[in-house]
N, C-alpha and C positions, 0 to 999 in steps of 0.2 A: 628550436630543438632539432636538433640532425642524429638520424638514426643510423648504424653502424651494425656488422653481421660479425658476428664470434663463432669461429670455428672450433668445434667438441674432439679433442684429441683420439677420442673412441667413436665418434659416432660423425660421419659423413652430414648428416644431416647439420641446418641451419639454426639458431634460435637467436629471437629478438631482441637486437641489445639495444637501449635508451640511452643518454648523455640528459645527465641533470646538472644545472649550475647550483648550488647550494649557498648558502647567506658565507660562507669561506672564499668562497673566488673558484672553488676547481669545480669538477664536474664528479659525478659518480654514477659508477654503472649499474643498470638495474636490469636484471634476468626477465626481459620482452618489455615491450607495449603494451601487454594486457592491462586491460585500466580495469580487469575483475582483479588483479592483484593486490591486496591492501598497501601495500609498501611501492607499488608504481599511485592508488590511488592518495596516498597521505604525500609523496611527493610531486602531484598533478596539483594539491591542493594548493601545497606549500610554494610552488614555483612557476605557476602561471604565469604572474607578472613578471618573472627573469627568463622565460625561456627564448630569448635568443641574448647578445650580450653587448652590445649597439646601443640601447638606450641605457642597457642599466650602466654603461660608462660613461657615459655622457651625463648622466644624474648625477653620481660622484665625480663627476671634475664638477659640472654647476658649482654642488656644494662648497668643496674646497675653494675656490675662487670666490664664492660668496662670502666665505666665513673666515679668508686673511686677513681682512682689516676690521672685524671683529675683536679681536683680541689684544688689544692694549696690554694689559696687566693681567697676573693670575692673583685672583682675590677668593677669600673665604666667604662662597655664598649663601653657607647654611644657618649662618648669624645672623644676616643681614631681612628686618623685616621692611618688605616693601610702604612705601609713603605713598607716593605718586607714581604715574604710568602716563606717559603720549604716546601716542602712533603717529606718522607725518608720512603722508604718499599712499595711503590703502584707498582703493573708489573699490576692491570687486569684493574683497571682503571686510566685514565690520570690524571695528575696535574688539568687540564681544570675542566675536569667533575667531580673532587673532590672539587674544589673550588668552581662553580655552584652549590653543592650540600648543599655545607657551606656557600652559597651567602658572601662569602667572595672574596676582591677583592683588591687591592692595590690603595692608594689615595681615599680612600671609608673609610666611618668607619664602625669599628667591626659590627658586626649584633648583635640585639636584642637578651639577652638571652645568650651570649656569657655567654661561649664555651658550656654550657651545651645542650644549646635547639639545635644549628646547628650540634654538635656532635652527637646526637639524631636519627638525619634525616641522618648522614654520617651513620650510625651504621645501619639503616634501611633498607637505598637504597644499602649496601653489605648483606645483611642478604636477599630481594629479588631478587639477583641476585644467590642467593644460598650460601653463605658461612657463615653459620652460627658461625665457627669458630673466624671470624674475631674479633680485637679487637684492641684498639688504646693503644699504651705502653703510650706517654705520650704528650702533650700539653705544650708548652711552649711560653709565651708572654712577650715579654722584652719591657715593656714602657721607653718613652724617661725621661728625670728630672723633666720635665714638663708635664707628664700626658697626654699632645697632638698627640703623636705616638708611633706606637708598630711595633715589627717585628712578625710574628709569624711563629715559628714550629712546624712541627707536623711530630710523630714518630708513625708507623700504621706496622700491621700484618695481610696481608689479606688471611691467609689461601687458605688450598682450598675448592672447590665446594663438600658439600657433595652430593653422588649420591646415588642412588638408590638400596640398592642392592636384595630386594625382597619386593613383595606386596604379602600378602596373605588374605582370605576373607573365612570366614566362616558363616556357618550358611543355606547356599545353596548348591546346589550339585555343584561340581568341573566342569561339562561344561557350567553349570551357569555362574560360577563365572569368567570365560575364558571370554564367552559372554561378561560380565558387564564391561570388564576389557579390553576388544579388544580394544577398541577406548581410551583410557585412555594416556593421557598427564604423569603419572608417572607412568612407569614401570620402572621394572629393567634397572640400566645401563644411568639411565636419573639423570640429576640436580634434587635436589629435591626443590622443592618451596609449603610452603603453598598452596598459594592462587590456584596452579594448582591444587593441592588436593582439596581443597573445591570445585574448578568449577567441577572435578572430582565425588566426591559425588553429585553434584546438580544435574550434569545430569543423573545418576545410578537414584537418585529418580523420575526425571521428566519423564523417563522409567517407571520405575516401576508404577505412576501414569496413565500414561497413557495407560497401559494395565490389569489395574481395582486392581489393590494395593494402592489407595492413604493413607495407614497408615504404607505404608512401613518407615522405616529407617535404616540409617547407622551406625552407632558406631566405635568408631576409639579407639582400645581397647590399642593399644600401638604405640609408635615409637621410637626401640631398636634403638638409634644410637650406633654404634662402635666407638671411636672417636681416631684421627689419625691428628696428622696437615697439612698431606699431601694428605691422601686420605680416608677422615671420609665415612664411607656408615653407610644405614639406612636401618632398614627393617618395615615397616607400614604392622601394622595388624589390622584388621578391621573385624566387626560382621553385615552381613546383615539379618533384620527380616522383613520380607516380608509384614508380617500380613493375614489378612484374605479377601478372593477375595471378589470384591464388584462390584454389577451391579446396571443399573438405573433400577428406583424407581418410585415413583411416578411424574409426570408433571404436572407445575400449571403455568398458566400464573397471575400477576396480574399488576393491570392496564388497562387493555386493556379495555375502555369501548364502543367501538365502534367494534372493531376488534373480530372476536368469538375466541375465546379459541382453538377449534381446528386448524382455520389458523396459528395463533399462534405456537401453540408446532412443527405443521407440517412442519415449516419453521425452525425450529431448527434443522430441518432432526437429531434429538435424538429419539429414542424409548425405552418403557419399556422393562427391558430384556436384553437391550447391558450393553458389559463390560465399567466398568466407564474408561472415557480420561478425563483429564485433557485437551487436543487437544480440543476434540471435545464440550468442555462446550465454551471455548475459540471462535471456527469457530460457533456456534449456534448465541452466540451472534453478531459477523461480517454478520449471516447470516438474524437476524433478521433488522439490520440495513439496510442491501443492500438494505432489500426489498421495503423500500421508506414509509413500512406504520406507522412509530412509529418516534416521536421528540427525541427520547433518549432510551435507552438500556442498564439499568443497570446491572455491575454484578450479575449473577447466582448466588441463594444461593443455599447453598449446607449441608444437614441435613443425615447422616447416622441412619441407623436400621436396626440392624440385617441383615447383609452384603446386605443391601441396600443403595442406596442416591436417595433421592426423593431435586429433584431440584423445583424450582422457580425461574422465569425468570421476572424480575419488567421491564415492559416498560412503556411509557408514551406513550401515542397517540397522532398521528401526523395528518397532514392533505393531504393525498397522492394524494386526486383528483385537477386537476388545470384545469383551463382556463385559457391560454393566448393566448393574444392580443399584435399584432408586428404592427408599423405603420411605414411605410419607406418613402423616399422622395431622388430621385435621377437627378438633377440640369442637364434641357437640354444642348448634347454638341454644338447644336445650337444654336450663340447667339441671346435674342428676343422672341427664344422658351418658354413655359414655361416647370419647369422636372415633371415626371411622380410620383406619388403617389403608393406604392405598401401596401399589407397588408396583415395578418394573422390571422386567429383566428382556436386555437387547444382547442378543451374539452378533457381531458385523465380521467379516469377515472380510476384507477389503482386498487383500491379498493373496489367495488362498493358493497354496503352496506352489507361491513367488511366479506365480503366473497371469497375477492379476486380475485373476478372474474376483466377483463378489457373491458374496452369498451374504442374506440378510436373515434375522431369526428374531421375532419379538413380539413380546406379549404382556401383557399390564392388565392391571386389575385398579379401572377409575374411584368405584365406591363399593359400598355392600350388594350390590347389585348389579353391576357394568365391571365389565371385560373386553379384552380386544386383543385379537392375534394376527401378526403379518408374517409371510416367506415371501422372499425374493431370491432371483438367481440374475445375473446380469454377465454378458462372453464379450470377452474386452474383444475389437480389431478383426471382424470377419475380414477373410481373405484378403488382412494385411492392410484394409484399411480405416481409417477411426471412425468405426461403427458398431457399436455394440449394442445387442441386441439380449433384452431380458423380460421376465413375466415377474409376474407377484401372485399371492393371494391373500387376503383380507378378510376379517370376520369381527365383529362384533356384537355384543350381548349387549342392550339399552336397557335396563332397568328390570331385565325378565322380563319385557313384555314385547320385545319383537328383534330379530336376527338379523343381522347385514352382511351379503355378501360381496364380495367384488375382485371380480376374476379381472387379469391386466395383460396384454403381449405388447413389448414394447421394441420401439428400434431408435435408436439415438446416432446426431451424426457429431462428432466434433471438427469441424474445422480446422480450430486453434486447442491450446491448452486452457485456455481462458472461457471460449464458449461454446455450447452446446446446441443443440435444436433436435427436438424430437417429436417422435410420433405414436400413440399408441390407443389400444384398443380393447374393449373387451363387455363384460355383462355384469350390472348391478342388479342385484335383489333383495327386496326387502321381504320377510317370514313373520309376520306376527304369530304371536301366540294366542287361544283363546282369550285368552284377562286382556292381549292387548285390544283385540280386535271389539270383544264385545262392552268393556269401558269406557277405551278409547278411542275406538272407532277407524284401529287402526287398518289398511289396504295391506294387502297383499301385491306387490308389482314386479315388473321385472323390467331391464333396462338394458339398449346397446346403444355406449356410449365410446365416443370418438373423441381423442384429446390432442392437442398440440403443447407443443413445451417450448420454452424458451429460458436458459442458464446461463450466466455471466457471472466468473468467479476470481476475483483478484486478489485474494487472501493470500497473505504471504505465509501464512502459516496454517496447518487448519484444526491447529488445537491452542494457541495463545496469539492468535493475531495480534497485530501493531497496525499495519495499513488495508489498506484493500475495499473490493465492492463485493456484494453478493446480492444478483438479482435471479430472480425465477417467478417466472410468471407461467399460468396452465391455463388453456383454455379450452372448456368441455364442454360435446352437443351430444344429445342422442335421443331416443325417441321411447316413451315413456307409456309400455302397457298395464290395468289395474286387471287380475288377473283373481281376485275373489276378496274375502269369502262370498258364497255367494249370497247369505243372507245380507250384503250391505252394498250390494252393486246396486241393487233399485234406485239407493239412497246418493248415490253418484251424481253429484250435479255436472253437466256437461260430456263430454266423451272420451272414453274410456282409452285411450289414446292421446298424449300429447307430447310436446318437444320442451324439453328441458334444456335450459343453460348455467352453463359454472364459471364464473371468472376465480381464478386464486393468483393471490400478487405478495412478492415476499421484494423486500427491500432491505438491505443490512449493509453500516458503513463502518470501518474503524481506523479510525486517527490516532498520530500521538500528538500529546500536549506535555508532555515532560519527558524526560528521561526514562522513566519508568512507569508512569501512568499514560493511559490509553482512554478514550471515549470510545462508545459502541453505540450505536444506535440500532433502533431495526425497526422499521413499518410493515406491517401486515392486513390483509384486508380479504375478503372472499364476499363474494355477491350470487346470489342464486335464483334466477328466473322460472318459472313453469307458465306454463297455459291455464294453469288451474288458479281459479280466485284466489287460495292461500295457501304457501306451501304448506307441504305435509310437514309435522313434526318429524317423524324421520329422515327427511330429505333437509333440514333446517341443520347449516353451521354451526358447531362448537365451540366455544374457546373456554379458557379459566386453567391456572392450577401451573406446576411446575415449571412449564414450554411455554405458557403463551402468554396467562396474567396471575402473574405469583400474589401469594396472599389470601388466593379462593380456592376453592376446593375443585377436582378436573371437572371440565367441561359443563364448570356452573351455568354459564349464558347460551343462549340460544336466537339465532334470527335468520332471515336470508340476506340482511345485509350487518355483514361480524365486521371489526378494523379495532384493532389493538398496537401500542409501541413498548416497546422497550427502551429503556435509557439507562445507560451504564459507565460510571466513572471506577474503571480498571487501577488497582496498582498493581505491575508484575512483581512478583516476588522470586520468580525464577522462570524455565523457560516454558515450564507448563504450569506452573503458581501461579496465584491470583488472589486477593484479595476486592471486595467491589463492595456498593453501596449501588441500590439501581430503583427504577422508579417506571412502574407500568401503568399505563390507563388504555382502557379498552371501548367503544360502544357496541351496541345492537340495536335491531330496528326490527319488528316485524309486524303482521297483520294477522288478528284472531277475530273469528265468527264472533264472540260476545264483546272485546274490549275493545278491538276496532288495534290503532296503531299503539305498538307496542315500542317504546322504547327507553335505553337506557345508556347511562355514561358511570366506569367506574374506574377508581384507582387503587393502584396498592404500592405499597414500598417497603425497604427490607436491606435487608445486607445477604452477605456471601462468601464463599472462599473455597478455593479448587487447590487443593494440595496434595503433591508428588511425593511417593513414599514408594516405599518396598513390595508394599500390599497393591499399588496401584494410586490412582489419581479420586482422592476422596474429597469430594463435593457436598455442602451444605449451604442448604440455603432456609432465610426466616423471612417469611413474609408478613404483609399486616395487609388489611383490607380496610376498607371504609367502616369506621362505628368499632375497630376492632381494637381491645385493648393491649396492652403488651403482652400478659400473658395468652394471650388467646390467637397468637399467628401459628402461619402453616410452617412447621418443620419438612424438608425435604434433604433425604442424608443420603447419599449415591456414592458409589465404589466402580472406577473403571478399571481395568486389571486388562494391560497389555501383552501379546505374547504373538 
């Protein structure tokens, strides 16, 4: 493939033109090298193996030459059902896999096109296997008096494999070219195959592009075969022209009418000044997607001048900030009872007005008795660079019988767009109430704990994923004082003082396996250490219920060592649709003063569906639990509403 510059009647500057050879013979021109192009990527697809034009002419004389004394007579072969079949001269491939190849078959009639078009494909499938020499002596078809059956045979010379017997490249210095050529499927001494040459060149240039040459090219100046029936070698000589180094340019977002421009480019983690990637136009766009704030993200255009490329990045803006609302309904296991009602409502604000910044707002109500309220605020990019630094606050109500606080300052660093690593800090407190303290015995504490983060997000999308990883893992220490009542400090076994540890581990993968269906998995797990013989109940993990193990009511389970999965067979139904079937098992583990070790394993399973409407992105899900009969699962019916 040789690249070529087309001059813009209006505009001085440069843009990328291609030369494609097409299944016709000519070539056509395609508007850049960008391989984000759909219409450069369907014809990278389409024309690998033709892109220089040396072999592909030398395949077609092969053929023709092989297939003149072919044809004796033109006969009618679609009457004709086959009797017999020989082969005579195959040793590299079988009778079998020559006759699949000629969809030729016995008690079957001739194939369409006989002999010329299956002969064709025989001459093909030994020519990519390397033996270009190969050639058919002759075909012979003996019909019966009657025109209704043939025997046929067939006389074949399958040569041997030519190989390789040097590559040479000019144009570059010689440890260059060493370089270019390390990783290289043809080297001396190897079969030689077109199509490996071309993937060969693609990826020499996908190199070169990505380390600010995209008007490099290859040139395939000769292919001296020696030819030998028994052991043809080849030598491939080749001219690489670098071109002229090129860095980014100028940056423009458009589209974005809510979103400022600088959020924008900054999330492309691209700057003026770096060496052009082809990579990195690529992860810019993956990067503006993650970010949740644009409906779409078109390819990057890409404009040279004067060993410059000043990009443009077309999005479409999206709707990042949501409210949703989750209403649940879990059927008492008392008969006569009536079940308890739970519910949600989250503000995020991910966006907030187009500057990126976040604000968090949420609050739930787990049973007749349990509540919980979180605020967060998070400041995208202190002094410009990827650090954002945010607080929270947390509270919970356990049952009326004791209050949780937890105050949080956080500072996060990202790197990449993909991961993060953070740090933060702040004071946990636990409040019982009299009922809780004087039943169950519950402490009064207070906590300053210290946490590390670590997030890895490759989600291609982050509201209907198809591929990607999502890892997060927290690690928390801090030092644990029991600060009353005082009628139950006597009763304190040990010192009133101790060191607490948290481990939280989240794992989430999603593949596709269809067109339209996806797998989701997600492992999760939390572990929780103290000084003290057995953790507190209020210091003891949660899981159960909408989030974590569908089918149970929230935060049925309890232990210091919690681990639940989720498993989910997705079909999209559009591009934030979804229909699913999914299947959760969860255990707990813990240690109490009278039972000693406590543990348990459970499952649940269910269906679901997330659907896009007017009103917003309306979610339901039906869960079952162990022992649970049809009528008796958890309803959970949720309404996202974007704006």
């Amino acid at each position: 493939m040789k690249k070529s510059k087309m001059k813009n009647k209006n505009d001085k500057s440069e843009i990328i033109k291609s030369k494609y050879m097409i299944p016709d013979g000519s070539f056509h021109d395609c508007p850049g090298r960008n391989t984000l192009c759909p219409a450069n990527r369907e014809r990278n697809r389409r024309d690998r193996p033709v892109r220089y034009a040396r072999p592909a002419f030398r395949a077609h004389l092969f053929l023709w030459i092989c297939l003149i004394p072919c044809f004796p007579r033109a006969v009618r072969a679609d009457a004709a059902e086959v009797r017999r079949i020989h082969v005579h001269g195959n040793r590299a491939k079988s009778a079998r896999e020559i006759l699949e190849t000629l969809s030729l078959a016995t008690s079957r009639p001739l194939p369409d096109g006989w002999p010329s078009v299956p002969l064709g494909r025989l001459i093909e499938a030994y020519q990519n296997d390397g033996r270009w020499f190969f050639r058919i002596d002759s075909v012979r078809t003996d019909y019966a008096p009657d025109s209704t059956r043939a025997d046929v045979s067939i006389w074949l010379r399958e040569g041997g494999p030519v190989r390789v017997r040097d590559v040479r490249i000019h144009g570059v210095h010689p440890s260059a070219a060493d370089a270019l050529t390390r990783n290289w499927d043809t080297e001396p001494g190897a079969v030689f195959y077109s199509a490996r040459l071309g993937s060969d060149i693609e990826n020499a240039l996908i190199g070169y592009e990505n380390t600010g040459y995209p008007l490099a090219r290859v040139i395939v100046d000769s292919l001296n075969l020696e030819e030998s029936p028994h052991d043809p070698l080849l030598d491939v000589v080749l001219t690489v022209e670098p071109g002229d180094p090129v860095r980014f340019g100028m940056l423009h977002a458009r589209g974005n009418s809510a979103t400022r421009e600088g959020v924008v480019l900054r999330e492309t983690r691209i700057h003026t000044g770096q060496i052009y990637s082809q990579a990195r136009l690529r992860a810019a766009r993956d990067n503006l997607m993650r970010t949740g704030y644009f409906e779409s993200v078109s390819d990057p255009e890409v404009r040279l001048r004067d060993g410059r490329a000043d990009i443009v990045f077309p999005v479409e803006e999206g709707r990042p900030n949501t409210v949703e609302g989750v209403a649940g309904y879990s059927p008492s296991p008392v008969e006569g009872r009536r079940g308890s009602v739970t519910g949600r409502l989250d503000f995020s604000f991910q966006n907030l007005l187009g500057t990126g910044r976040r604000v968090l707002i949420y609050w739930e109500k787990k049973d007749m008795y349990s509540q919980a309220m979180r605020v967060g605020y998070e400041e995208p990019w202190l002094l410009g660079y990827p650090l954002f630094a945010g607080g929270r606050f947390e509270q919970q109500i356990r049952d009326t019988t004791y209050l949780e606080r937890d105050w949080r300052l956080s500072l996060r660093f990202a790197p990449t767009a993909t991961l993060s690593l953070g740090l933060e800090g702040g004071r946990k407190s636990i409040l019982p109430d009299s009922l809780g303290s004087t039943l169950m015995g519950f402490m009064q504490t207070e906590a300053w704990v210290v946490a590390g983060r670590i997030g890895y997000n490759t989600f291609n999308d982050p509201f209907n994923p198809t591929r990607g990883v999502r890892y997060h893992t927290v690690f928390s220490t801090g030092r644990k004082r029991i600060t009353g009542p005082d009628f139950l400090i006597p009763s304190v076994e040990g010192p009133l003082s101790v060191v607490t540890r948290r481990i939280d581990l989240d794992f989430e993968i999603v593949f596709r396996i269809a067109r339209r269906q996806v797998i989701f998995t997600g492992l999760h797990g939390i572990e929780i250490r103290s000084g003290e013989r057995f953790t507190p109940v209020t210091e003891q993990a949660r899981f159960g219920g909408a989030t974590t193990l569908r089918g149970y009511i929230e935060d049925a389970f309890r232990g210091d060592l919690v681990a639940w999965f989720n498993l989910e067979h997705r079909y999209l139904i559009g591009r934030r649709s979804r229909v699913f079937v999914f299947l959760d098992g969860g255990m707990y583990q813990r240690r109490e003063t009278v039972r000693g070790l406590v543990r348990g394993e459970k499952l649940g399973w269910g269906f679901g569906l997330r659907i896009e409407t007017r009103l917003g992105l309306i979610g339901i899900d039906y869960g079952l639990g162990e022992g649970d009969g049809i009528m008796q699962g958890k309803v959970h019916v949720g309404l996202v509403n974007q704006f």
